[in-house]
C-alpha positions in Angstrom: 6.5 30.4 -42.7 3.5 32.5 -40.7 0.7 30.3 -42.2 3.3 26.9 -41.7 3.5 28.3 -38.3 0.1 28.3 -37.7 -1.4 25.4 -39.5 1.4 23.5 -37.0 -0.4 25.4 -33.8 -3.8 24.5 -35.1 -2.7 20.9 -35.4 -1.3 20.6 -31.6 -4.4 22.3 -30.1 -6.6 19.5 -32.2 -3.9 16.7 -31.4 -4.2 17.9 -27.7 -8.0 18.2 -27.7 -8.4 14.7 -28.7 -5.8 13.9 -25.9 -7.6 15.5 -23.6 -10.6 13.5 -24.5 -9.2 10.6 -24.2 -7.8 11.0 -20.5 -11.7 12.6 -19.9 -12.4 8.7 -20.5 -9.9 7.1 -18.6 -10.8 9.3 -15.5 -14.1 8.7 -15.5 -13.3 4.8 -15.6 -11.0 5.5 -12.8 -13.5 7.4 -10.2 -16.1 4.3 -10.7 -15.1 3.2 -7.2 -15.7 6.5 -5.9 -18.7 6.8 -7.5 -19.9 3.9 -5.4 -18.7 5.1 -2.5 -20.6 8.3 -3.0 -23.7 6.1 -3.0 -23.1 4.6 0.1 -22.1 7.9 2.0 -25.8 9.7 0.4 -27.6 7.4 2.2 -25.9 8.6 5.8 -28.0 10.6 8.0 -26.7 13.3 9.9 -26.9 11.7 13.0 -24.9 9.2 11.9 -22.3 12.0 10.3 -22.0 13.6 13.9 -21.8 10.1 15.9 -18.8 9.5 13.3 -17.6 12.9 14.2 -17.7 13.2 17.6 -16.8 9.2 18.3 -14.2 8.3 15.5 -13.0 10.9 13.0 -10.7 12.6 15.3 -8.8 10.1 16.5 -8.3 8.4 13.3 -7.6 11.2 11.5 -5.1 12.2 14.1 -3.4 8.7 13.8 -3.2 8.5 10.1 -1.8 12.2 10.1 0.9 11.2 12.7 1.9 8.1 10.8 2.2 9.7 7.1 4.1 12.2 8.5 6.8 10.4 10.7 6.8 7.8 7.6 7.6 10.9 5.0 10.3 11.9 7.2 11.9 8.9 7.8 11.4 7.9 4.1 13.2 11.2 2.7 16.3 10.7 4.8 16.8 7.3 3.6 15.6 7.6 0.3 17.3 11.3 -0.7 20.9 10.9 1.1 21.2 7.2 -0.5 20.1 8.5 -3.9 22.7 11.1 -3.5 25.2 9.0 -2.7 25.1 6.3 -5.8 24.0 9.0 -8.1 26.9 11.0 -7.5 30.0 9.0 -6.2 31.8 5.8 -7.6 32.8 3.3 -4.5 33.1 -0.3 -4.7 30.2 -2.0 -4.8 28.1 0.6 -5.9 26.0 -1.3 -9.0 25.5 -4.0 -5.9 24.3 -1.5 -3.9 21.8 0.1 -6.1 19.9 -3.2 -6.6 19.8 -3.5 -2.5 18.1 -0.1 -2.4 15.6 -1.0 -4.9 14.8 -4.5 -3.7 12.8 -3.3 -0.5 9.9 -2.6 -3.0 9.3 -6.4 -3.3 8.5 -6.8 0.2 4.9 -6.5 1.0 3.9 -4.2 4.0 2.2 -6.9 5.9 5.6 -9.6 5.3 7.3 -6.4 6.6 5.4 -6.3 9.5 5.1 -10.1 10.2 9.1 -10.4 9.8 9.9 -8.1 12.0 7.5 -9.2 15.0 8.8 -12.5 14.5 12.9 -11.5 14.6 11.7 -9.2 17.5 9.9 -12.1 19.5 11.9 -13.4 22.6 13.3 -16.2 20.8 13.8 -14.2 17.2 17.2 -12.9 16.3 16.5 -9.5 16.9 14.6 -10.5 20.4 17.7 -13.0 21.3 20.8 -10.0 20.0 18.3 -7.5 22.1 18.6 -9.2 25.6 22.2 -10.2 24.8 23.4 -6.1 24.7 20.8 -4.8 27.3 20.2 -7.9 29.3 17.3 -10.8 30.0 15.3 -8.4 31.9 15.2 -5.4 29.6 12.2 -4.7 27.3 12.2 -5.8 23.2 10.9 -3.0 21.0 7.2 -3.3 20.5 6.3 -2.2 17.2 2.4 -2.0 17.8 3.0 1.6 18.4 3.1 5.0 15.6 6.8 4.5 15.5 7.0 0.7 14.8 4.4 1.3 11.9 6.6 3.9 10.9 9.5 1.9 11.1 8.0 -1.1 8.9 6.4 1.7 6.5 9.5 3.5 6.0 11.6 0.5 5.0 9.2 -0.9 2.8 8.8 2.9 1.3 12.0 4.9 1.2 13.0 3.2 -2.0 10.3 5.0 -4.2 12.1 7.9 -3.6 15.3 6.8 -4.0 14.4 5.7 -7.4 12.7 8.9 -8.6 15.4 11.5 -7.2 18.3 9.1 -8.6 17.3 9.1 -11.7 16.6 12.5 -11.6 20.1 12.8 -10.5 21.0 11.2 -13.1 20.2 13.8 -15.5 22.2 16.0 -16.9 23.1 19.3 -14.9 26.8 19.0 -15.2 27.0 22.1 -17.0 24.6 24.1 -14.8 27.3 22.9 -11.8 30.3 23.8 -13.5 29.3 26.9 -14.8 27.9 27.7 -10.7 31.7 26.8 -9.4 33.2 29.3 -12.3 31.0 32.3 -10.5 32.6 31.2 -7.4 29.7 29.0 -6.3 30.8 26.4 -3.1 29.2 22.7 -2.9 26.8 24.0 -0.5 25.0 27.0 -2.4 25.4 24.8 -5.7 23.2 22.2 -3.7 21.0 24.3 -2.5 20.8 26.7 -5.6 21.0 23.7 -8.4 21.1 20.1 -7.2 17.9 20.7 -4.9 15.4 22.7 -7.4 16.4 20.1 -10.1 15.6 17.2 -7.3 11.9 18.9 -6.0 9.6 17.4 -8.8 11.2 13.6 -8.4 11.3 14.4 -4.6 7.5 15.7 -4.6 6.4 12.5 -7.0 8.1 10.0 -4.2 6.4 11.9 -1.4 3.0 11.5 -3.4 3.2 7.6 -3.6 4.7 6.9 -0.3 2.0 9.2 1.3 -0.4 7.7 -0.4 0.7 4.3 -0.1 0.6 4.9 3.8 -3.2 6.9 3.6 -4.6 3.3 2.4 -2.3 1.0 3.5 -3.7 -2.3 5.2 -1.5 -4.9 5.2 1.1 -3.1 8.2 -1.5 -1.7 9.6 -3.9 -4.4 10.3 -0.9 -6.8 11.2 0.1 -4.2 14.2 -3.3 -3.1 15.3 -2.7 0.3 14.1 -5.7 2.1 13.9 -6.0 4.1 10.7 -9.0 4.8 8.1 -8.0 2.1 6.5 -7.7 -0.6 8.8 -11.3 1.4 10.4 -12.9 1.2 7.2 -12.3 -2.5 6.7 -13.2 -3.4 10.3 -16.3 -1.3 9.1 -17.2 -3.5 6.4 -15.9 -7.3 7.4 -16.7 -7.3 10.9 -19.8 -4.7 11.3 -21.1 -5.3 7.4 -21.9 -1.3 8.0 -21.3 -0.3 4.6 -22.7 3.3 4.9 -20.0 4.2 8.1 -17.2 2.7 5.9 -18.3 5.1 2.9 -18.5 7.9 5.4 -15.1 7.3 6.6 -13.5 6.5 3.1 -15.3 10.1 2.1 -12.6 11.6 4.3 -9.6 9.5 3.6 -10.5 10.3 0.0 -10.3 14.3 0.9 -7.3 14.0 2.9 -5.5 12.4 -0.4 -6.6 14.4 -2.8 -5.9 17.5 -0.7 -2.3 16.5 -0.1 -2.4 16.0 -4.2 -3.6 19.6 -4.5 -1.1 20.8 -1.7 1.6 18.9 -3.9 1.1 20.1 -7.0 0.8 24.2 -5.6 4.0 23.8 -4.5 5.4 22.0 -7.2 4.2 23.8 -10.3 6.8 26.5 -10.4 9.5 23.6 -9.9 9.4 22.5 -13.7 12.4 22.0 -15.4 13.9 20.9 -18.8 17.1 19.0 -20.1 18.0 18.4 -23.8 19.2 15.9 -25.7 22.6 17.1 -25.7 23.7 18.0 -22.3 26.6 16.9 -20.6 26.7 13.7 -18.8 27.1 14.4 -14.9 30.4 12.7 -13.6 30.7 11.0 -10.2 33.4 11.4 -8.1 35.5 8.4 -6.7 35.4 7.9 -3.2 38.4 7.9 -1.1 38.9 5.0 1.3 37.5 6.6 4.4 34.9 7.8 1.8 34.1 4.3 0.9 33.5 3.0 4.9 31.6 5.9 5.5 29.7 5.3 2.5 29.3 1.5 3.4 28.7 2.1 7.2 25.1 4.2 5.8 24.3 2.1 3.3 25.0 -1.0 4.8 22.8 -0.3 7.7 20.1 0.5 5.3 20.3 -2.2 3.1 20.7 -4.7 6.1 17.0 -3.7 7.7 15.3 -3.3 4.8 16.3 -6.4 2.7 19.5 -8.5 3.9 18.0 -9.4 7.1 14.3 -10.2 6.0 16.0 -12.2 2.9 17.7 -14.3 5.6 14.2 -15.0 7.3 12.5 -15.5 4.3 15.5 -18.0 2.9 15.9 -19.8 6.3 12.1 -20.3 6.5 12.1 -21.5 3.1 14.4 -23.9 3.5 12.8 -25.4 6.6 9.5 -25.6 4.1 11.9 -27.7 1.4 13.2 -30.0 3.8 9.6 -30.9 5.0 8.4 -31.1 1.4 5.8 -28.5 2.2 6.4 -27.0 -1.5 4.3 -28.7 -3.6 3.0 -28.1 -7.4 0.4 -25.6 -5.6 2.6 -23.4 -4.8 4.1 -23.2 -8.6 0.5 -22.5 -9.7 0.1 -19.6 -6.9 3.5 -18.0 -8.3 1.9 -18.3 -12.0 -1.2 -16.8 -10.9 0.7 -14.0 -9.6 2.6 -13.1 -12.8 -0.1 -13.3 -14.8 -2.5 -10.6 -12.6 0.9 -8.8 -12.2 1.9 -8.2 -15.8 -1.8 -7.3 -17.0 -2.1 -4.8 -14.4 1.2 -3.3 -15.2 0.5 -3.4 -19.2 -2.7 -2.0 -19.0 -1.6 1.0 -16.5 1.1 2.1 -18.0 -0.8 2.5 -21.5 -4.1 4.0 -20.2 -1.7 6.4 -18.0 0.0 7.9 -20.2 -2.8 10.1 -22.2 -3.1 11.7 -18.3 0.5 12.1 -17.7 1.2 13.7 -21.0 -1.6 16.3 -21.5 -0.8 17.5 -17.9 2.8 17.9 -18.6 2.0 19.9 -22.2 -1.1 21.4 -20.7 -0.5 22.0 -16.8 -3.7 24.1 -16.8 -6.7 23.5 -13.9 -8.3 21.2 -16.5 -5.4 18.7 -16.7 -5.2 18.8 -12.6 -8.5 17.8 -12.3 -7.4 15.2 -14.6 -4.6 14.2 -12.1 -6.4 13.9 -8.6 -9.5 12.0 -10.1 -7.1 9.7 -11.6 -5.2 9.3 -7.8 -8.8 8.0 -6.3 -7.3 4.8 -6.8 -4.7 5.3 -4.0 -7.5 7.3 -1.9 -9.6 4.3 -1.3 -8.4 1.5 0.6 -8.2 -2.1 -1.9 -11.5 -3.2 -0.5 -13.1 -0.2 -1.0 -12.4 -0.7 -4.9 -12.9 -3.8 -5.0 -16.4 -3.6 -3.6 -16.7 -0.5 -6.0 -15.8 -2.8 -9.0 -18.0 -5.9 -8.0 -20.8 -3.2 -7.8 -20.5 -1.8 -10.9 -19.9 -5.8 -13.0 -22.8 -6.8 -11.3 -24.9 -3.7 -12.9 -23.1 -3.3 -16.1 -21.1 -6.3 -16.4 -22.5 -9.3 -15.7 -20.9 -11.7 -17.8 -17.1 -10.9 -16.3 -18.6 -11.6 -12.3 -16.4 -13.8 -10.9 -13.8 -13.4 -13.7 -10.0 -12.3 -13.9 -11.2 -9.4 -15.8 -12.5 -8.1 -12.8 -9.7 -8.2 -10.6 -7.5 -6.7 -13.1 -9.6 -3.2 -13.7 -9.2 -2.9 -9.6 -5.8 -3.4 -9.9 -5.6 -1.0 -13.0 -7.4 2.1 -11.1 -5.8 0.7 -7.8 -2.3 1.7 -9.2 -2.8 4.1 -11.8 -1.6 7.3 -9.9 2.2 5.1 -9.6 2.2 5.3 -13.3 0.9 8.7 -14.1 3.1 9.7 -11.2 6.4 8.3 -12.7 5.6 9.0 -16.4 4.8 12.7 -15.5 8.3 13.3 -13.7 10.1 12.2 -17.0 7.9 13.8 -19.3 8.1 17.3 -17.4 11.7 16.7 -18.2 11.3 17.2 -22.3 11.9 20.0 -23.8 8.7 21.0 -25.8 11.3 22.3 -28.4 12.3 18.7 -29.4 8.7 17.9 -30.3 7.7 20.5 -32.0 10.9 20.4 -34.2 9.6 17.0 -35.2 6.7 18.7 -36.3 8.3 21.1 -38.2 9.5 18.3 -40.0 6.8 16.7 -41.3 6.3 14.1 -38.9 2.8 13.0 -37.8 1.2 12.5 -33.7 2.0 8.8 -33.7 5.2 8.9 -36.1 6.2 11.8 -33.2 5.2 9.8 -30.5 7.0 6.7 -31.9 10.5 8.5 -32.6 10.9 11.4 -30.2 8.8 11.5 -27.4 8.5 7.7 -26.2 12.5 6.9 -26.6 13.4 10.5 -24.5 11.4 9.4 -21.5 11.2 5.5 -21.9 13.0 5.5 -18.2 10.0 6.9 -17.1 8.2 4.6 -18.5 9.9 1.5 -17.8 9.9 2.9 -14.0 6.0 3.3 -14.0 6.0 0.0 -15.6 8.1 -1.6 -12.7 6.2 0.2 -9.7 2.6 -0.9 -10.8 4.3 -4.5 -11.6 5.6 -4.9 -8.0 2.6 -3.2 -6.2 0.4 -5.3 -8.2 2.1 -8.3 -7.3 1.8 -7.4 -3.9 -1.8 -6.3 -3.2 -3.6 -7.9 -0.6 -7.7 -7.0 -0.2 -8.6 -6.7 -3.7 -7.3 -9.9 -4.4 -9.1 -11.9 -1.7 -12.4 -10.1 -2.7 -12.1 -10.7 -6.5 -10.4 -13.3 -7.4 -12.3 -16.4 -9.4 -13.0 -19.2 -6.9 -10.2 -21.6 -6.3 -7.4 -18.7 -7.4 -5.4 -17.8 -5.2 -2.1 -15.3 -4.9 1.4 -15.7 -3.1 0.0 -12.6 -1.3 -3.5 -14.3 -0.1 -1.3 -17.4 0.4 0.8 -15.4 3.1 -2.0 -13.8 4.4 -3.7 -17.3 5.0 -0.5 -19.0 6.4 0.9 -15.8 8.5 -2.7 -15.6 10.1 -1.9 -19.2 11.0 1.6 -18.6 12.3 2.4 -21.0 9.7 5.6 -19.7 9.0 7.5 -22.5 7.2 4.8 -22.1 4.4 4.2 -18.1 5.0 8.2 -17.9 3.7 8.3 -19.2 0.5 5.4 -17.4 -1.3 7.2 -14.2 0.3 10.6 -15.2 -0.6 9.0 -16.3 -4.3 7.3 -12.3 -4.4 10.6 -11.1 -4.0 12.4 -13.7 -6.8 9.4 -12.8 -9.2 10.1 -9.2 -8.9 13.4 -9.3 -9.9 13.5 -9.4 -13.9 10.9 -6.2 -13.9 13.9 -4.6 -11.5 15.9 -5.8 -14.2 13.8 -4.3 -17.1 13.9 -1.1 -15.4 17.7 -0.8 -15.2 18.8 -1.9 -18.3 16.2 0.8 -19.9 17.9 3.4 -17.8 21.5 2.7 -18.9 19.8 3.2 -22.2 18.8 6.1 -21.5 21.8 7.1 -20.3 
């Protein structure tokens, strides 16, 4: 049994060594923007580093600090306390409910932000319900301000981390509960004591994308004259063509990222924590009536900024659009062009991501770390900041894929990578390394392993990661007006194009079709959880 024992251990360490090699790979592919960026930022002097200093790094890093913060906040009170809710209660309407918190993730920042200045205009609904309670005279909410970002990035946000901390309330920790009330335990010190450790790592994971989603957004931003890195950088490189200030400025959105990763995972690496195969099922309570209103009166007012009302905008618009016959057999080909960069991106990330998320979540040593935050560069660096870093390196290595969609699709892939690692880490930390190396014990190989323990245990996870690079993908914005082929374009450079136009009868239909396209991966992803379940 000794020498079984160890022949098994030698085998895992040379399984893992080749595992490791492989994500080696995958990182290096994924810091080839940065590497570019590096390029740029050598060839600042230090003049130039101080007049950045003294004129523009403190002001922008104080306004992207301000904003990732109030967004963070904002997006863990809606996210957590609805997550809580649906995870844990059984009301009426609550399967209805659950899909209204997850749609929010089809809406792009920027048709966030052009929505909401519209309804908020003087003749919008918002602008018309606004003077109607506080009078003609009175002042409509201006949202070119930290707090109306935050607003627009919060709504479009929140529902990351609803989806990571409800399925992670989803898991089983019935029996940790119930065994809690037999010592004596009340709700509150089993919340605090139980439900809150087991919630940290899903809670961390959501904070990680939504902060970085926010550190290099540029769709809200731009659309509300916001001024962040971001928005800075591009400004930097469309307006100024002053490639060597935007490097210098994406050098220290890249260190504020990957020193909120490193911050992250400090505080997160003693939070790990493991559920069988066999534990009990956690049972949700019914709702009483007043239960129920209360329930509906929160989510109801969630659901209704975040989705209902900019579904009634787009759908209104839309039909305006139909009734002008303004949809034409362009605007099919735009939707197919879509799906198609869409599910590559997704494919592809979810494959190349999971070497990474799996030898950090056997390994967890500085090695596999460094893995991690070289792999999150992606979300460091504003889209045209990769893109430029990809046409850069097809031009010098790739020649023959210029101008191709192979190019836009490895900018998507390292754009959104970290959303996949991210999600298929949180579900792998969850499996017991027992389970796997039982399967060992029992004759069964890496990939016969892989195949029938460890893939159908966290396939949640990976139908999630799936899901969040699909719809971020589908979305994305600058990379997709730098790369694409001549002549293809996106529903997301379509609204860009129309919005910027105050087109808004054609501007509605490519956003209402973003939101319709999104909803068989939403789909995907919940009938693989009540699988898993």
């Amino acid at each position: 049994m000794l020498a079984k024992a160890t022949r098994l251990s030698a085998l895992s360490n040379n399984q893992f060594s080749s595992l490791g090699s492989i994500a080696a790979v995958i990182v290096i592919l994924a810091i080839l923007p940065l590497l570019h960026v590096v390029a740029y930022g050598l060839d600042l002097s230090v003049d130039q580093w101080k007049a950045l200093w003294s004129h523009r790094i403190p002001g922008l890093l104080l306004n992207t600090l301000t904003l990732a913060l109030i967004v963070a906040i904002f997006s863990l009170i809606l996210g957590v306390s609805s997550a809580w809710i649906v995870a844990r209660k059984s009301f009426a309407g609550r399967k209805v409910a659950i899909w209204l918190l997850l749609l929010p993730l089809t809406i792009p920042t920027y048709v966030f932000a052009h929505i909401y200045t519209s309804l908020l205009d003087r003749e919008g609904w918002l602008g018309k319900l606004w003077h109607f309670i506080f009078g003609a005279s009175s002042s409509v909410p201006d949202l070119s301000n930290v707090f109306g970002v935050a607003f627009i990035l919060a709504l479009a946000g929140f529902s990351y981390i609803f989806l990571l901390v409800r399925t992670s309330l989803s898991h089983s920790t019935q029996s940790l509960e119930e065994a809690a009330q037999i010592q004596g335990a009340g709700p509150r010190e089993i919340f605090l004591k139980i439900n809150l450790p087991l919630m940290r790592p899903a809670i961390a994971a959501g904070l990680a994308v939504i902060i970085l989603h926010v550190l290099s957004d540029f769709g809200a931003v731009s659309m509300l004259r916001y001024q962040t890195f971001t928005l800075s950088i591009y400004n930097q490189m469309s307006g100024r063509m002053d490639f060597n200030a935007a490097a210098g400025l994406s050098f220290i959105l890249i260190a504020l990222s990957l020193s909120f990763l490193v911050l992250e995972r400090f505080f997160r690496k003693r939070q790990r924590f493991f559920s069988g195969a066999q534990t009990k099922k956690v049972e949700r309570q019914q709702a009483s009536r007043n239960q129920q209103l209360l329930i509906w009166t929160w989510l109801g007012l969630i659901t209704t900024f975040s989705f209902l009302l900019p579904l009634a905008w787009m759908v209104h618009l839309s039909f305006d659009a139909w009734q002008q016959d303004l949809i034409d057999s362009e605007f099919w080909q735009y939707c197919i062009n879509s799906g198609i960069i869409a599910f590559a991106s997704a494919t592809i990330a979810l494959v190349i991501a999971f070497p990474i998320a799996f030898y950090h979540a056997r390994k967890h040593n500085l090695l596999s770390q460094t893995y991690l935050h070289l792999s999150s560069v992606g979300f460091a660096l504003p889209g045209p900041v990769i893109a430029l870093g990809v046409l850069a390196f097809v031009l010098a290595q790739l020649p023959f894929i210029y101008g191709t969609l192979a190019a836009l699709i490895i900018a998507m892939v390292i754009r959104f990578l970290p959303l996949a690692i991210q999600a298929q880490e949180a579900s792998l930390q969850q499996l017991t390394p027992s389970i796997e190396e039982a399967g060992r014990v029992f004759g069964a190989g890496p990939i016969e392993n892989l195949r029938r323990v460890i893939l159908p245990i966290v396939s949640g996870g990976m139908a999630t990661a799936w899901v969040l690079v699909f719809i971020d993908a589908l979305k994305e914005l600058p990379a997709t007006l730098i790369l694409r082929p001549t002549g293809f374009d996106t529903l997301p450079v379509r609204i860009w194009i129309e919005a910027s136009e105050e087109m808004l009868e054609l501007a509605a239909p490519a956003a209402l079709m973003l939101v319709i396209g999104t909803l068989p991966a939403i789909w995907i992803m919940r009938k693989s959880e009540k699988m898993g379940h």
